[in-house]
Every structure is written in C-alpha cells, then in structure tokens.
DRENVOSE-255682 format. One line per 4 residues: number of its first residue (from 1); their letters; for each residue x, y, z of C-alpha. Coordinates in steps of 0.02 Angstrom, whole numbers, plus 50000, padded with zeros to 5 digits. Example, Ala and Ser with C-alpha at 12.3 -4.5 7.8 and 13.67 -1.06 7.14 Angstrom:
2
1	as	50615/49775/50390 ~ 50684/49947/50357 .
***
This chain:
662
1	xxxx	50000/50000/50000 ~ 50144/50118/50024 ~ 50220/50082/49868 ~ 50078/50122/49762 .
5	xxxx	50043/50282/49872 ~ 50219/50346/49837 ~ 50187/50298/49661 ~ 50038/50393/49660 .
9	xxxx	50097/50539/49721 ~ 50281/50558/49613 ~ 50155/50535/49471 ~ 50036/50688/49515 .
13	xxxx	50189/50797/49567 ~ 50265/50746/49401 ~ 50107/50798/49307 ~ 50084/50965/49400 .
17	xxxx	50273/51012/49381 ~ 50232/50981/49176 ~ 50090/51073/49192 ~ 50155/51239/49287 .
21	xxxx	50345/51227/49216 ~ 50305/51164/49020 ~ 50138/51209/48992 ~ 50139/51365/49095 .
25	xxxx	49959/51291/49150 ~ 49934/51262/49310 ~ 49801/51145/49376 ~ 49807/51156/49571 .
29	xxxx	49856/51267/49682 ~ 50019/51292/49777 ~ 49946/51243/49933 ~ 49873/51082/49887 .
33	xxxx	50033/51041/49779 ~ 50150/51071/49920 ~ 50034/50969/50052 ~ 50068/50814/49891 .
37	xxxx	50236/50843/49912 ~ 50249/50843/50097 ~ 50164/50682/50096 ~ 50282/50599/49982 .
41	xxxx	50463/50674/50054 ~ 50381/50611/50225 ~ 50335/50427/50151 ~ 50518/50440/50065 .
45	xxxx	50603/50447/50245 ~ 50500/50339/50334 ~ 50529/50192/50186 ~ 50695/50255/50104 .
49	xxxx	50694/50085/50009 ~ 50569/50169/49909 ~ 50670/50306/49854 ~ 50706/50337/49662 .
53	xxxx	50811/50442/49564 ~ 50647/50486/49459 ~ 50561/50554/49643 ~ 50521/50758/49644 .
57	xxxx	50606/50768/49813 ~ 50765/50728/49718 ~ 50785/50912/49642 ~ 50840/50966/49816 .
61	xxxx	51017/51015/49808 ~ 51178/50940/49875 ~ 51349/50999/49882 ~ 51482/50925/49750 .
65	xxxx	51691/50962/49760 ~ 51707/50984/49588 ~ 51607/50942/49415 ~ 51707/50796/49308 .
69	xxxx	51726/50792/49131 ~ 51609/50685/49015 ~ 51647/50624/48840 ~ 51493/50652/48770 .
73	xxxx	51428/50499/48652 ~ 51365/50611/48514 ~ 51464/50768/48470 ~ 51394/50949/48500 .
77	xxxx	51449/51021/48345 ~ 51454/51215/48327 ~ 51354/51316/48213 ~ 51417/51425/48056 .
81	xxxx	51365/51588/48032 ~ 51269/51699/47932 ~ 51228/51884/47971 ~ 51121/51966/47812 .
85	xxxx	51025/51897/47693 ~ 51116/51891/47546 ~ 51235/51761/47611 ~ 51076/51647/47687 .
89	xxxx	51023/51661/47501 ~ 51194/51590/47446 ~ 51176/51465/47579 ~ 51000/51392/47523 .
93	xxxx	51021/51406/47350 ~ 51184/51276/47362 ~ 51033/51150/47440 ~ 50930/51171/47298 .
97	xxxx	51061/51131/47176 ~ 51086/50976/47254 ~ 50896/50939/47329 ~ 50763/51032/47210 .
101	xxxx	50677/51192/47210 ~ 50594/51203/47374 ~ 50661/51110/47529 ~ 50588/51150/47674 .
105	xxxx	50674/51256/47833 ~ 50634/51251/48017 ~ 50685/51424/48110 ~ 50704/51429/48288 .
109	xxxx	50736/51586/48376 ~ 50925/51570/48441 ~ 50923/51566/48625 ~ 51066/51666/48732 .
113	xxxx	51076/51539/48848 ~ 51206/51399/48895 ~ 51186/51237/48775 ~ 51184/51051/48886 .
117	xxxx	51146/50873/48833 ~ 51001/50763/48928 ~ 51015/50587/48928 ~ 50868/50469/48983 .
121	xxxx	50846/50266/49017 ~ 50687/50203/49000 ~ 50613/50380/49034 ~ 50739/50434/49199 .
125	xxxx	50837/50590/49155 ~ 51006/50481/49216 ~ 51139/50612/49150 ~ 51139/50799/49122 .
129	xxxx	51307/50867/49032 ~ 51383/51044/48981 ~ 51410/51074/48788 ~ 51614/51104/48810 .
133	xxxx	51717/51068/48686 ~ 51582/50982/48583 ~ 51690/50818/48630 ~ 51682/50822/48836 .
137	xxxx	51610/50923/48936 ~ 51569/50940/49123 ~ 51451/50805/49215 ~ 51308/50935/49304 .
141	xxxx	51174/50801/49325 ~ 51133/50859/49501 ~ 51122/51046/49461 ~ 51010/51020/49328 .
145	xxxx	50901/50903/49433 ~ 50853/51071/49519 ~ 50770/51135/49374 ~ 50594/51101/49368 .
149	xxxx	50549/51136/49174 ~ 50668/50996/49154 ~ 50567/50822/49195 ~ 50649/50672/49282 .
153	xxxx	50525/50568/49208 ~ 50442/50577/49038 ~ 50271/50530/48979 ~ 50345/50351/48904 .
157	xxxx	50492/50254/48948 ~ 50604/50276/48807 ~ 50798/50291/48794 ~ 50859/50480/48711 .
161	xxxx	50986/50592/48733 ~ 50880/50800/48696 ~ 50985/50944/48682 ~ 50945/51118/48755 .
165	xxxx	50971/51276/48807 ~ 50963/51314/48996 ~ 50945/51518/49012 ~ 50864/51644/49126 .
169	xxxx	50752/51744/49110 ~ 50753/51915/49087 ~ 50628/51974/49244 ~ 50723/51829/49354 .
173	xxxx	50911/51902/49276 ~ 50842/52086/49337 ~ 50796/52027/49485 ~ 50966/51910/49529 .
177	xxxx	51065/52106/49506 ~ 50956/52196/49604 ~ 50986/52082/49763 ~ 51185/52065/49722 .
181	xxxx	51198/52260/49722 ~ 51092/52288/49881 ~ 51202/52152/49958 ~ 51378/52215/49872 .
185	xxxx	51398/52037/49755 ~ 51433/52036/49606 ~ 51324/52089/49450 ~ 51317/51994/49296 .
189	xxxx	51337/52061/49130 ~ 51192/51964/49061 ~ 51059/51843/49077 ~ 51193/51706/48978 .
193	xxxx	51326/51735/49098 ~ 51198/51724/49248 ~ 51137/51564/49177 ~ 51330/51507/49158 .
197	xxxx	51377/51559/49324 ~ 51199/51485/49426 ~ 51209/51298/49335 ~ 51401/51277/49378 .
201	xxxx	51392/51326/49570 ~ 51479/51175/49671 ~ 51323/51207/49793 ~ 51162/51148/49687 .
205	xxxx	51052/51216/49816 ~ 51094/51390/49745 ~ 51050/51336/49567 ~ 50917/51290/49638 .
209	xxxx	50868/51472/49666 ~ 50898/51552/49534 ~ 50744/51534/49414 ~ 50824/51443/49265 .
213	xxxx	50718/51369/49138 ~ 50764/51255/48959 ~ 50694/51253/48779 ~ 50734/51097/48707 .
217	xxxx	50797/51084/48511 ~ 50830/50933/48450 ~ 50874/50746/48479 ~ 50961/50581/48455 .
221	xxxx	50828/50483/48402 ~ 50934/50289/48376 ~ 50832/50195/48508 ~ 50651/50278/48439 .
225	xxxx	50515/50148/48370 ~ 50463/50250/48207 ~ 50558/50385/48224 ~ 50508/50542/48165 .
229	xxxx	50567/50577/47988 ~ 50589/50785/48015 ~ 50667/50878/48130 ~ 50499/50996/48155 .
233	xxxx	50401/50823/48175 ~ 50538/50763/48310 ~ 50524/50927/48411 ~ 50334/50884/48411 .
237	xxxx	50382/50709/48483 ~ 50490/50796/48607 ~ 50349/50885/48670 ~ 50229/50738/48677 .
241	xxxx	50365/50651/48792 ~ 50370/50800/48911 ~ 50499/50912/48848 ~ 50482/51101/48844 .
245	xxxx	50485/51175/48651 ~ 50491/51343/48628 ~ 50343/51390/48548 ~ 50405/51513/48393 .
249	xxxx	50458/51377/48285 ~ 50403/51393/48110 ~ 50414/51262/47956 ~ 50433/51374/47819 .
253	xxxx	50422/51320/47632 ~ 50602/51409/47563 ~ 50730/51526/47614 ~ 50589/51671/47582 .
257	xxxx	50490/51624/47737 ~ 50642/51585/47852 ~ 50698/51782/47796 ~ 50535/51829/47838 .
261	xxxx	50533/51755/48002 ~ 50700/51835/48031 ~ 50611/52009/47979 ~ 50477/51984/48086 .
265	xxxx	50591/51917/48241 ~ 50734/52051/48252 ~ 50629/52201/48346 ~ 50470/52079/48408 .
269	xxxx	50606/51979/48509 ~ 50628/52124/48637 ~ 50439/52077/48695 ~ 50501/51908/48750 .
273	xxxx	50551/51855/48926 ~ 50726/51778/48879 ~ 50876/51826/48783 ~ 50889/51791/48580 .
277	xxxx	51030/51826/48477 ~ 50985/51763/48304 ~ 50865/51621/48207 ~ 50930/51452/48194 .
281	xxxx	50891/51381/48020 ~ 50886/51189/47990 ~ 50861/51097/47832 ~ 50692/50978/47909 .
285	xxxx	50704/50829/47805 ~ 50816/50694/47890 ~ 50855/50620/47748 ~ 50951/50767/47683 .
289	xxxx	51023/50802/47841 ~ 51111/50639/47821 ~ 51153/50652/47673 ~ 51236/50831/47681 .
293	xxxx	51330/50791/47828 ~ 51452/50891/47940 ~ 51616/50998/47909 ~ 51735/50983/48035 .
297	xxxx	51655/51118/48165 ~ 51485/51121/48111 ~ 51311/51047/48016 ~ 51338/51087/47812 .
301	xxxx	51124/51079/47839 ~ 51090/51219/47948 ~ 51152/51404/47985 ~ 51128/51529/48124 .
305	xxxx	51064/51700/48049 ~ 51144/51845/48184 ~ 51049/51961/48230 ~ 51123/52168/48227 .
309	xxxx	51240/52168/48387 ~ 51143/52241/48546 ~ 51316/52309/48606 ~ 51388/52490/48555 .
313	xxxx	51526/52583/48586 ~ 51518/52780/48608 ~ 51594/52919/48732 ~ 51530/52940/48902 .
317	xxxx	51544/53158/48884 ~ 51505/53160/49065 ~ 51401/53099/49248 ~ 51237/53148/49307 .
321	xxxx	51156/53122/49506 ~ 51000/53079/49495 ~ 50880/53088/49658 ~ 50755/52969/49678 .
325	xxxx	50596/52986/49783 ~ 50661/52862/49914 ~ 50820/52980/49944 ~ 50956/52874/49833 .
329	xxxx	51072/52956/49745 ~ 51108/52855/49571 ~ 51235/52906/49445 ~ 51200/52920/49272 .
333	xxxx	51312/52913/49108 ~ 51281/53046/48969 ~ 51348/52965/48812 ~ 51374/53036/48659 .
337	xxxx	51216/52957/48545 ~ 51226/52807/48478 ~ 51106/52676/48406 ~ 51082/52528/48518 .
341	xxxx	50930/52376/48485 ~ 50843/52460/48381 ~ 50836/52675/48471 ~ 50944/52779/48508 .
345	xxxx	51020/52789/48691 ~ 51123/52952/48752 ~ 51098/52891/48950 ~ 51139/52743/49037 .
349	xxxx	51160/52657/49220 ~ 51299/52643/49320 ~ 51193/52594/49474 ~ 51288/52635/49599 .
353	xxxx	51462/52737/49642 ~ 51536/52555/49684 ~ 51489/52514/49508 ~ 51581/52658/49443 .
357	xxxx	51751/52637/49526 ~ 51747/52443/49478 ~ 51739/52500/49309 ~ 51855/52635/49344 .
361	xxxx	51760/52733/49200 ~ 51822/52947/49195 ~ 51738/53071/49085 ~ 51799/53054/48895 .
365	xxxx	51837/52865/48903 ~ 51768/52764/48753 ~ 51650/52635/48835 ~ 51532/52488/48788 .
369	xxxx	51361/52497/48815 ~ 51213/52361/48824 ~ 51040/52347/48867 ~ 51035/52239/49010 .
373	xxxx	50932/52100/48957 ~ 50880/52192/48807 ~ 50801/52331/48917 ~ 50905/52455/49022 .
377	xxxx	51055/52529/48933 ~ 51207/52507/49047 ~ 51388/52528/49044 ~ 51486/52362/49021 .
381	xxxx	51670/52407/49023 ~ 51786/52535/48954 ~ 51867/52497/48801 ~ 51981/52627/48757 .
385	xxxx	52096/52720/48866 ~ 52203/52872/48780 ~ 52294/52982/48898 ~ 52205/52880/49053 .
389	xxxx	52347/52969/49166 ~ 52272/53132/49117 ~ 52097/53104/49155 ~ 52036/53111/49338 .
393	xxxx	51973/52965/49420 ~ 51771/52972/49457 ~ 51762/53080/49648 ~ 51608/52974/49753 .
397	xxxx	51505/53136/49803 ~ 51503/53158/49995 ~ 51314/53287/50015 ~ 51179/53283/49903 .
401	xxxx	51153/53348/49738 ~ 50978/53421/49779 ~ 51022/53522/49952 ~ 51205/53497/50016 .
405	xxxx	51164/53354/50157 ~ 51263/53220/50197 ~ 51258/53050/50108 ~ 51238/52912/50202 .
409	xxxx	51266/52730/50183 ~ 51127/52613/50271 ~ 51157/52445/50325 ~ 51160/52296/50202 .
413	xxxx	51151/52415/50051 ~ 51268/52502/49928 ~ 51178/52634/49875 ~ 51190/52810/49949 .
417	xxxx	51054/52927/50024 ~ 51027/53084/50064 ~ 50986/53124/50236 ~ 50889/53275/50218 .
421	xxxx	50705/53225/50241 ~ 50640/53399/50181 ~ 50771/53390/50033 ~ 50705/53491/49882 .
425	xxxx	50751/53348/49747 ~ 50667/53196/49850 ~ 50509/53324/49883 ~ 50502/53333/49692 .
429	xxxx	50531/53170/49653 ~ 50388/53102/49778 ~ 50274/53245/49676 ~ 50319/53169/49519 .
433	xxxx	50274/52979/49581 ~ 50123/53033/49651 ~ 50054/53115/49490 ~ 50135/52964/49372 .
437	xxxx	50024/52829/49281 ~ 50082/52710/49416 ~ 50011/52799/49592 ~ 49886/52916/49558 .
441	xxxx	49874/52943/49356 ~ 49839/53139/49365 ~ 49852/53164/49180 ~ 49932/53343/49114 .
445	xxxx	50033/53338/49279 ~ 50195/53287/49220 ~ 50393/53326/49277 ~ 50409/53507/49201 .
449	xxxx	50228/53558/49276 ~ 50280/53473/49458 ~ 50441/53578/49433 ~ 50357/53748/49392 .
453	xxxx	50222/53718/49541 ~ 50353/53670/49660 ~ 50476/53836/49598 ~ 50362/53941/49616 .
457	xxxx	50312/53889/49790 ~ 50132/53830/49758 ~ 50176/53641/49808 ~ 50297/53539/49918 .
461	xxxx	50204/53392/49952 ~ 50056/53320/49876 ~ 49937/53398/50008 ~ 49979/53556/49900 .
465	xxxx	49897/53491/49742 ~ 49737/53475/49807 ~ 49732/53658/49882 ~ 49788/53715/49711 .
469	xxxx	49656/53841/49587 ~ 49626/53876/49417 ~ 49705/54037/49453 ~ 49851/53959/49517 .
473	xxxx	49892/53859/49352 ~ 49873/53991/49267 ~ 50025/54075/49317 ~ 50132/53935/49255 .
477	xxxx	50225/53952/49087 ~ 50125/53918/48943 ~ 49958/53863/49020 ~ 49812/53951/48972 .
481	xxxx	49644/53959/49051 ~ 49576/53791/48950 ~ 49747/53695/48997 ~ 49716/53772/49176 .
485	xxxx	49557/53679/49193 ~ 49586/53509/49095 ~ 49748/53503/49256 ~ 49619/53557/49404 .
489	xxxx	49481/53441/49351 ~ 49625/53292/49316 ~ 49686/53332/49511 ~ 49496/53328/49557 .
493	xxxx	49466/53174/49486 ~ 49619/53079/49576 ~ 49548/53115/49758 ~ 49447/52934/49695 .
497	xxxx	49587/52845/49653 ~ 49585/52644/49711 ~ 49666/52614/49873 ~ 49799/52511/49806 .
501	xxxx	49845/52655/49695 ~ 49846/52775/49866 ~ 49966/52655/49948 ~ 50077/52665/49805 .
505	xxxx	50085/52835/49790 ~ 50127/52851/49993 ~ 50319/52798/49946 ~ 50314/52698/50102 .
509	xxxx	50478/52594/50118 ~ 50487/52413/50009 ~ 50324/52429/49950 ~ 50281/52427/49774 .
513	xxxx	50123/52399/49648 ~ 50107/52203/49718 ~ 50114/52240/49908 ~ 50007/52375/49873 .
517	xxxx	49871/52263/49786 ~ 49906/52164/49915 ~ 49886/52284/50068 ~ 49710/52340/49978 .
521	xxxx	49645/52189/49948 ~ 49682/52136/50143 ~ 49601/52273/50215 ~ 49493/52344/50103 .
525	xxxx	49472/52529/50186 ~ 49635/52651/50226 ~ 49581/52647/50404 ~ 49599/52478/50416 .
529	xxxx	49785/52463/50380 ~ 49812/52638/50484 ~ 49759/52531/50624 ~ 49852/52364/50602 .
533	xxxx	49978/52323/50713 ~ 50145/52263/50684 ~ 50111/52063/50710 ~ 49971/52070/50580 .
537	xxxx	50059/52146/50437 ~ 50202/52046/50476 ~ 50086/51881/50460 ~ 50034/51914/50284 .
541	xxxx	50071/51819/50135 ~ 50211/51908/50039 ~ 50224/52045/50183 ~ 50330/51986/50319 .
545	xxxx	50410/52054/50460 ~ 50557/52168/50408 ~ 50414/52255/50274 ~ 50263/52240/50414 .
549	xxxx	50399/52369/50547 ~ 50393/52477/50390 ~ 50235/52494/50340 ~ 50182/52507/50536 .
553	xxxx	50314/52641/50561 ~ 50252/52749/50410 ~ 50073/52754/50464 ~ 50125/52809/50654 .
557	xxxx	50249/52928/50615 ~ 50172/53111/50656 ~ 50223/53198/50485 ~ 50119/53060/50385 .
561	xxxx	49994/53058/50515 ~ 49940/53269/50482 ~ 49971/53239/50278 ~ 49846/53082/50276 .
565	xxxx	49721/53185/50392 ~ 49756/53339/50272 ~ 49729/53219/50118 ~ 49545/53172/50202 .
569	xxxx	49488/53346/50229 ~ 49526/53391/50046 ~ 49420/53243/50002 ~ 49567/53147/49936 .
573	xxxx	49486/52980/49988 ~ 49521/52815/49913 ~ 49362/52700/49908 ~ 49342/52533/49966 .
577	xxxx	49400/52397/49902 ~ 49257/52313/49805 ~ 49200/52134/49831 ~ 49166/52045/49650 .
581	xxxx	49021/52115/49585 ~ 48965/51942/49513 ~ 49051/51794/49465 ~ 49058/51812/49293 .
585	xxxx	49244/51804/49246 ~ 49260/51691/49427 ~ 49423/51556/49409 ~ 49456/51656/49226 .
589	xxxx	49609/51750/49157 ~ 49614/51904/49060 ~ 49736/51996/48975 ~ 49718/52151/48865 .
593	xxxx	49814/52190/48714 ~ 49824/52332/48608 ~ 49746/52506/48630 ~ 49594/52514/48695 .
597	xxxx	49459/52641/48643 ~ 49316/52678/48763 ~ 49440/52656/48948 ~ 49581/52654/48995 .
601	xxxx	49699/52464/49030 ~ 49709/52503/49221 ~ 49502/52534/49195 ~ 49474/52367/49100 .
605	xxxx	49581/52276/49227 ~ 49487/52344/49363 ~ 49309/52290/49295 ~ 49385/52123/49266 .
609	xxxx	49431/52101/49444 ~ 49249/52173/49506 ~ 49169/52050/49398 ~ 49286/51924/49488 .
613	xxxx	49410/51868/49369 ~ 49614/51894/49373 ~ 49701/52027/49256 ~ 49850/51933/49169 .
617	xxxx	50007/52035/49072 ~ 50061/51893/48964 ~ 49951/51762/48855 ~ 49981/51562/48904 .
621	xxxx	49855/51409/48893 ~ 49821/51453/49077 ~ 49731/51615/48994 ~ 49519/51617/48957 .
625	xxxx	49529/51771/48851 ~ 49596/51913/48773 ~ 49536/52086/48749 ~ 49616/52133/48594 .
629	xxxx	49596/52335/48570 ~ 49697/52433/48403 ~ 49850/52356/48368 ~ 49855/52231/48463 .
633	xxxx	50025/52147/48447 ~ 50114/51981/48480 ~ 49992/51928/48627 ~ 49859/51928/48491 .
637	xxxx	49959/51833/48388 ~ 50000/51723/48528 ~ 49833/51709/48573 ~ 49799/51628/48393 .
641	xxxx	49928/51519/48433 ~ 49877/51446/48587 ~ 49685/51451/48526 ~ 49630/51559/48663 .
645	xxxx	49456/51625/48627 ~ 49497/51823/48587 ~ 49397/51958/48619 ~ 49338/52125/48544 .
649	xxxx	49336/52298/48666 ~ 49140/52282/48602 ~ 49126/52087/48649 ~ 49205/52131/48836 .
653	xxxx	49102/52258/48866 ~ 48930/52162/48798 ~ 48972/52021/48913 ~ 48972/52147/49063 .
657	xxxx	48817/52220/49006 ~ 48732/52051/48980 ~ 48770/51996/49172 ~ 48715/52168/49243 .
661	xx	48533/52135/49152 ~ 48536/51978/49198 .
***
C-alpha cells in the first residue's frame, strides 16, 4: 500500500510540475501541491527503500567538490554563421542545387543561453552534461536536477539523449542584480553569463534558486520505434514526451519564409522574457540532413542568421546624480548618441558609485554599452583608454546633489542617500510619483509642471495639489485658462483613486504595485491598515516582518499622520476595496492587448477584477481570454497560437452588460 501511494503521488507531482513549468498551466494550487509533496518526502524517509532517482524530492540540492569531465557519446557540433540575407540566400540556394527547388526550413529563435545534453533510460533523466568542447564536457546532473521545466521522468519510457538551452530569464536576471547590488555581490553582465555562472555553482542548492528554465531543440533519436522523419516532426515528439519546446518555431516552405521570420523576429524579440541573439535555420528533412553531413566544426544543413549586435561603443561626455523619491542618489552616464537595439540611447546606468570605481570609468573614456537584458542601457566596460593618466578618476560625492546634506550609507546596502528628509530633489521626486500613471494617474501633471508648481512655491508635498486653483495654474509658463482647467479637474478626479493606487503613491519603504494590491485587497478601507499592528502585517502572505515594521512605522509617524488627515479633509479619499460584483469572469484570466478605445487598461483591469476574474500581462494556455483593442501585437498573435478564445473591446464590454441585466 505504500508503494503504490508513493507511486501515486511522484506521478501527480510529476504531472503538476509539467503542467506549471512546460505548459505554463497550472492545475492546482500551491497549497494543495506542496501538502502532495509533503506527503511523499515524509513517506520517502519513513521507507527510504522506496526512494528513486525519478522522485520530485530529488531536485533538492547537494553539495559537490568539483564537476568531472564527460565524453559526450554524440558530438555537439558548433554552428556556422550567417549575418544578412544575401549570404543565407547563397547558403539555400547551394541546397537546391543539390535537393530541388523548394526544401523545406525550420527556424528557431536562437536562444542566449548555455547549450547542455540530457540523457534518459527508460524515461529517467540519468545524465545531464555541459556542451564544452563539443567532445567532453562537464558532468552537472545534480544541478540540473534542480530545474523544474526539466522532467525526471517523461510521459513514456524511452531511451534519448535532447539537447537544450538552459537560460534565465530576463525578469528573474533583473531581479538576481538587484539583490547582488543591495548586498555588494557581484552583477552579471547578462542573463547568459547568469545562467553560466547559477548551473556551475559547486552548491546545487543555489541553482536551485535562481529561476532557470530550458527550451529543448533537438534529439538523438537511435533507440526511437518509428522515428520521426523531420526535425519539426521530432520537436513535436519531444513535446509529447514531456519536453519544453519553445513555441516560435516555424516550418517554412524556402529561404523566403525563414527571411521573413527573421524580419519579423529582430525588433518583436525584445517583447520576449529571455535573451535571443539570432534564428537558427535547419534543413527539416532527415534524409538530407544525412546526406549533407558535417564539416569539421559544424552541420553543412543548417546556419545561424545573427541578429544586429545589441552592444555599442560611444563616449561617456560626462556623469549625472540623479535623486530618487526614496532619497538614493544614482549616477548616470551621458553618452554621446549612439544607436543601440533598435533606438537611440544618450543615457545609461551605472547603478551605483561602487559600480563606477569597479569600472574605473572617467569622463571622455570610450566605453561599451548594452541593454541589460535587452532593456536598460548600461555601461559594460571601458574599452579605450588614451591619455588615462590625464583624466581624473570618478570623485564618490560626499552631500547631496539636491540640498548639500550628507550621504549616508545604510546597513546591508550600497547605494547612497541623502539624509535631508525635507530635501528639495526627493520632495520633487515624491510629487512626480504621486502624479505618474503608476500611483495616482493625474494626467497633464507631468515633471516640468511638478517643477514649475514646486519653483514657484505653490507645492511641496502632495497635500499642496489638492489646495491648488485655476488661478494658480494659470501662472505657470505656457498654460492658458483651458489647459488650467483640463489640470484642476485631472487633480479633482484623483481624490477617487483605488486604494491600492493611494498606497503606492505614499512611497512607504519596500512597497511597490504588488504589496500595494496586496495591502488593499487585505484590508479593504485606509483605516483599516492605519490601524494594524505590527504582528498582523508581519503575518501576511508576501508581507513579512522586516516590510510589516515599515509599513507600521510609516502610518504612526506624526508627519504622515497630519498629511493623511490633510489628504481626508481635501476629500482625497480612496474608496473601498470592492467585493466581485458577480462571478462572471470567477476562476478566469484576462489579458488586454492593444489600445483600447472607450477606457483606459488600468480601467478594463479593474472591471475584470469586480466582475471576479484575474488581470493577466502575458498570454499562456492558463489564459480564458483576450481583449484585443487597436493594434494589438504579439499577445494577439500568441493568442491565435495557443487558441485562446479572443475578444473584441465591444465583445468585453457586451458580456458585462449582459450579466448586469441579467
């Protein structure tokens, strides 16, 4: 009996993992999976004869000396090059001189990630190896058993070696940096080297915890019973065994299509969660692969078309401080202009002063810049140094750039802040937050107006806005009687604002948009959470205690105490949070896409959540519908894809109407 319990459960677990880590569909939730799980690691001790390398509990982490080499049985060859399309012409027309007219292509998008080779018996993941050479490489079996998109047992017991691509993503990469500079580690350059540096750590448990994920792109199919006869069919029969495929593979008829895909990939990529530098393009007949063979580094039957580099070098002319609203001072590079993924970038990070003198960067050096995971420009290194003697090393500012205070260091963090409370620059910058689309989405109040108002002595804090006339904005540069209005109605109309928006807006310490939504939807009224004590926040899901003391301290201290009571007599009161008016959407997902016409996103998200349903960003299976507006994009296309049911702005708004009459 406690065999086939065990059984049971490494079954279900196995099928939930597939279904939240490959299919990005969920089926339970995270309580009732970890109560499966608890069950079976507590069976597992009790009756250790039981035990299996195929078990869930397995992906915890161990500690290993060293990683050994492995000769791998197949070779990892390399891939040749192409980067325009004139020379993947060339390429594809030698194949039809030798094949015929038209032989079909397979393009994969060209993950950045760090290439490894699965092998399986009878359906256990038994070996997990690094690419290396091609010829050896290093045995990683147990860090890779951490992974979860990457199953210890597949759907039928078969023996096959898969190769991959194990890479971070982008959100995860961002992440990883922010928590090495607030504790002083060190950043990575990338999401590739990230991935590198997380799936060769001698302690697994930190792979472990560091959100890595897998595509899978192709196979040694000896062992197969009818084996697929193309490589496009083959990834299908990956995925039918359990394997994670990425899911912007396309067969295309001739070279035309595969350039097209390239087309349509180089800017679109920048939408995706994980790094790309180029298409992968395979011949997808087997038969020709064979027949066309290898050179001595690489397939003659498939290329890699490279994408424009996402690197640039240009002149940093000079540094900027930058004040944020939480008091940190940032430094900024202003570069020269130069064209980088696709716009063109004249700023970038340096993140923090410690970031600067590792660099050891001065005013006129020639430096290379990147968007950090195809996103944030940064500064990589420098590359040139002419007269470096003459140029004065970077001076780490001592008082603030916005009022002359002190900068001081707090505990556990690298960054720098200003000490000054009442300093002019923070004062602005908490103005600016609480007017942006993210807190309180006053439209027509943007930076320059916030730094007119606040010049001019007609606001310091954001008490000040509400006390402001049409009279007032009428003395500011440029704004005439109608622009005067459309600004005093817009302030007018944010004293309504969703409570989760409010607590935003607040700047209170570690809290964002998600512990915000979370606050709101805990308490449901302002008062509430100005009356909970320490122990309560503290005991929240996603709260805890270090955030609970802050959040507690911010609503006791006597300054916030007079600007929330000022707030309330100016009528600046954020509603309650609403219960689901009816269970229409109830257990659904919904994401909108595009531009809508008749609300706003925030507006459509909102009357998704009243009507009781969850507001999504990205499209998956897990998704019930989309609300496709103008434009739409690729979560429309996706949607196609995936055959989620998509709707119109009309169609959204109908199905409302329909459950209010009803």
């Amino acid at each position: 009996m406690v065999l086939e319990r065990i059984n049971f459960l490494k079954d279900e677990i196995n099928k939930h993992n597939y279904n939240y880590y490959v299919e990005d569909n969920p089926t339970i939730d995270d309580f009732t999976y970890d109560q499966l799980f608890a069950e079976l690691k507590k069976l597992e001790e009790e009756h250790p004869e039981y035990k299996t390398p195929d078990s869930p509990t397995q992906r915890v982490g161990s500690v290993s000396e060293k990683f050994f080499p492995y000769k791998h049985k197949h070779r990892l060859y390399s891939l040749d090059n192409t980067y325009n399309y004139e020379d993947l012409g060339i390429w594809y027309r030698k194949i039809q001189e030798e094949y015929g007219k038209d032989v079909e292509l397979v393009c994969e998008l060209k993950i950045d990630g760090l290439a490894i080779s699965l092998t399986y018996e009878k359906g256990i993941f038994t070996t997990g190896v690094t690419r290396g050479d091609g010829v050896t490489g290093e045995n990683i079996t147990t860090n890779l058993k951490t992974i979860r998109a990457i199953p210890l047992k597949l759907f039928q017991d078969v023996d096959i070696e898969v190769r991959g691509e194990i890479y971070m993503p982008k959100t995860s990469f961002e992440k990883l940096n922010e928590e090495n500079l607030k504790n002083g580690d060190k950043l990575f350059a990338n999401p590739r080297n990230a991935a590198a540096g997380s799936i060769r750590q001698l302690d697994s448990t930190v792979t472990a915890k560091r959100d890595l994920s897998i595509w899978l792109y192709s196979s040694i199919l000896e062992n197969i019973p009818n084996p697929p006869k193309t490589h496009y069919e083959s990834l299908m029969y990956l995925k039918q065994l359990g394997f994670r495929v990425n899911p912007n593979i396309r067969l295309c008829k001739n070279v035309d299509e595969a350039i097209e895909y390239c087309k349509e990939w180089e800017n679109k990529r920048f939408e995706l969660d994980y790094a790309t530098d180029g298409v992968v393009i395979k011949v997808n007949s087997f038969a020709i692969q064979n027949d066309m063979g290898f050179t001595a580094r690489a397939p003659k039957w498939a290329t890699a078309f490279k994408f424009p580099p996402e690197e640039a070098v240009t002149t940093l002319e000079d540094f900027e401080l930058g004040v944020g609203k939480t008091g940190a001072v940032t430094p900024v590079a202003l570069l020269k202009p130069v064209l980088l993924a696709g716009s063109t970038v004249s700023r970038a990070s340096l993140h923090n002063f410690e970031e600067i003198r590792r660099l050891d960067v001065r005013k006129g050096d020639k430096v290379l810049i990147k968007k950090a995971a195809e996103i944030i420009p940064k500064v990589i290194k420098v590359v040139e140094t002419e007269d470096r003697e003459s140029k004065r090393r970077y001076r780490i500012p001592k008082i603030c750039p916005g009022c002359g205070s002190p900068l001081d260091m707090r505990e556990g963090e690298v960054n720098l802040y200003c000490s000054n409370p009442d300093c002019p620059a923070i004062k602005k910058a908490k103005l600016e937050f609480w007017a942006s689309k993210d807190a309180m989405d006053i439209d027509f109040v943007g930076p320059s107006i916030i730094q007119q108002l606040y010049d001019r002595n007609l606001v310091s804090s954001p008490v000040d806005l509400y006390r402001l006339t049409v009279d007032d904005l009428m003395t500011l540069d440029l704004v005439k009687e109608k622009s005067a209005n459309n600004i005093y109605n817009a302030i007018q109309v944010s004293k309504t604002r969703s409570l989760k928006r409010f607590i935003t807006a607040l700047v209170i310490k570690n809290v964002g948009k998600e512990t915000s939504d979370i606050l709101a939807n805990e308490y449901g009224t302002l008062e509430n959470l100005r009356n909970a004590s320490i122990e309560e926040l503290a005991a929240i899901n996603g709260i805890g205690e270090k955030m609970g003391k802050d959040i507690y301290e911010f609503f006791h201290d006597e300054k916030n105490i007079k600007m929330l009571e000022e707030l309330n007599a100016l009528g600046v009161v954020p509603p309650p949070v609403e219960l689901p008016k009816s269970e229409l959407f109830k257990g659904k997902t919904l994401v909108i896409t595009g531009t809508l016409t008749g609300m706003t996103r925030d507006e459509a998200n909102e009357l998704i959540k009243k009507y009781g349903g969850k507001a999504a960003s990205s499209v998956s299976k897990n998704t019930s519908f989309v609300v496709a507006g103008l434009n739409p994009g690729s979560k429309y296309d996706k949607a196609q894809k995936l055959g989620v049911i998509i709707l119109t702005e009309e169609e959204f708004l109908e199905m409302i109407k329909a459950e209010e009459k009803g």
